[in-house]
N, C-alpha and C positions, 0 to 999 in steps of 0.2 A: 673652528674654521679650518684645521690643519686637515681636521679628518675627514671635511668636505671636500676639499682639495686632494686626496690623496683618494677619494670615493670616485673624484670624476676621473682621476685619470687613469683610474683604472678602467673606468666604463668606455673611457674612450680608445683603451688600449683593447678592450675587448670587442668593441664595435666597427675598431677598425681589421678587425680578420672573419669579420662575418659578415656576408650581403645580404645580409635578412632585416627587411626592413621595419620591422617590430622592433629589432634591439637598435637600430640607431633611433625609433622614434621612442625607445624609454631613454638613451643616451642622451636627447635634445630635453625631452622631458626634464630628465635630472639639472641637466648645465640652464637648462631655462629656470627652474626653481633656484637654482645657484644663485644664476644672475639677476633674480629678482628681490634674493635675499640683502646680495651688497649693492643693490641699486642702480646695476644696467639695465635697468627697463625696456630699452630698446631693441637690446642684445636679446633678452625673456620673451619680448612679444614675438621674436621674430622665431625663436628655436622652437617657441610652443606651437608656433603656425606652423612650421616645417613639421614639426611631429604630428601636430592634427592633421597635417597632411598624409602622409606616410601610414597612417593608421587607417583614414576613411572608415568604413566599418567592419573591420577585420576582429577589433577587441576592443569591445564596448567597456570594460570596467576600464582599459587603458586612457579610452577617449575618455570618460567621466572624471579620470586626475587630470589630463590636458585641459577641461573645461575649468575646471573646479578653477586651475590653475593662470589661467588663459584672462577667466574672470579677474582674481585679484591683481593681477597685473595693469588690466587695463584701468581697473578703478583707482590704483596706485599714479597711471599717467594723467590720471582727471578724464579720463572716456568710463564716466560709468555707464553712460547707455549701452557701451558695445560690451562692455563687463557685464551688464546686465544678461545681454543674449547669451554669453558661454555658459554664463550659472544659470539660468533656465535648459537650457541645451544640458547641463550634468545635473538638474533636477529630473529633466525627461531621459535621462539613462539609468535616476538611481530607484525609477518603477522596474526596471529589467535588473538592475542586482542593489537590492534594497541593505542599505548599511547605515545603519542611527548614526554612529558617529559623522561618518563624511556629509550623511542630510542634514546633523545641525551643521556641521561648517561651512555647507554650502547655503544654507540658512542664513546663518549671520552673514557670510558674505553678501545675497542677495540687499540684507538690510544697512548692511556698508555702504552698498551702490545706491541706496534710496536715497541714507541719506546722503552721499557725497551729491548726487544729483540736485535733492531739495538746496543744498546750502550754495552749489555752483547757482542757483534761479534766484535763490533770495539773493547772495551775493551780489549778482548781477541787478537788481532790482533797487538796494539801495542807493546808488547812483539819480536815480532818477524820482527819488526822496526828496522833495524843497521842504518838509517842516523838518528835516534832519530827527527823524524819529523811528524807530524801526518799526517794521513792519508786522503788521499782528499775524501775519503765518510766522513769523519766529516763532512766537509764544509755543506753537505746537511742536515748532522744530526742537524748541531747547526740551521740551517737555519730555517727548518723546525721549533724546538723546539721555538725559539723569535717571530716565527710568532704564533703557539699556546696559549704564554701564554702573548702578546702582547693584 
C-alpha cells in the first residue's frame, strides 16, 4: 500500500503543473482505483466520473479503464444496473482496441453485476415467502455461482 501511496503522490504532484486535461483524468483515474481498493467508494465513483469527464472521447483506451473501472465500483455500492452500463460502454470500446486480457475482465465483471443484481431480486423476494422456503430461481442462482468459481 506504501508504494500506492507514494505512486499517487507523485501523480498528483505531476498533474498539478500540467493543464492538460488527460493527465489529470489518468490522475483521477489512479486515486479513483486507489479509493476503491481501501474502500471509499464514494470518493471512486466520483474521481471516475470526473475523469470520464475530462476524457469524453478524446482517448478511447483511457475511457475503456474508466469504464472498466466505473463498473466495479458501482457493483461494489450494490448499483449493478449502473455498473452494468460502464461495462457494456468498455465492452463497446474494446471492439476499437481489442485486448483478451481486459475483455475477460470486463467479462467477469459484467457476470459480477448479473449476479450481484439476481441475488439483490431474490433477496428482496424472500421477504414475501409465507412457506419460508426458498425460492426455485436460487436453485439456478447457486448453480450457476459453484460453477464460476469452481
Amino acid at each position: 500500500m506504501e508504494k500506492a501511496k507514494y505512486y499517487l503522490s507523485e501523480s498528483e504532484e505531476f498533474a498539478s503543473y500540467s493543464d492538460n486535461d488527460l493527465i489529470t483524468a489518468y490522475h483521477n483515474l489512479s486515486r479513483g482505483a486507489y479509493y476503491s481498493v481501501v474502500g471509499t467508494l464514494d470518493s471512486a465513483s466520483m474521481l471516475l466520473e470526473s475523469a470520464k469527464s475530462l476524457v469524453g472521447e478524446r482517448d478511447n483506451l483511457l475511457l475503456l479503464r474508466i469504464e472498466n473501472s466505473l463498473g466495479k465500483v458501482y457493483i461494489s455500492q450494490g448499483k449493478p444496473k449502473r455498473g452494468l452500463e460502464s461495462l457494456f460502454q468498455a465492452l463497446k470500446l474494446l471492439e476499437t482496441f481489442p485486448d483478451r486480457e481486459t475483455e475477460i475482465k470486463v467479462r467477469i465483471n459484467i457476470m459480477w453485476a448479473t449476479l450481484s443484481s439476481n441475488s439483490i431480486k431474490i433477496a428482496s423476494g424472500l421477504g414475501d415467502n409465507p412457506s419460508g422456503t426458498l425460492p426455485q430461481s436460487l436453485n439456478g442462482f447457486f448453480l450457476m455461482y459453484i460453477i464460476i468459481w469452481q
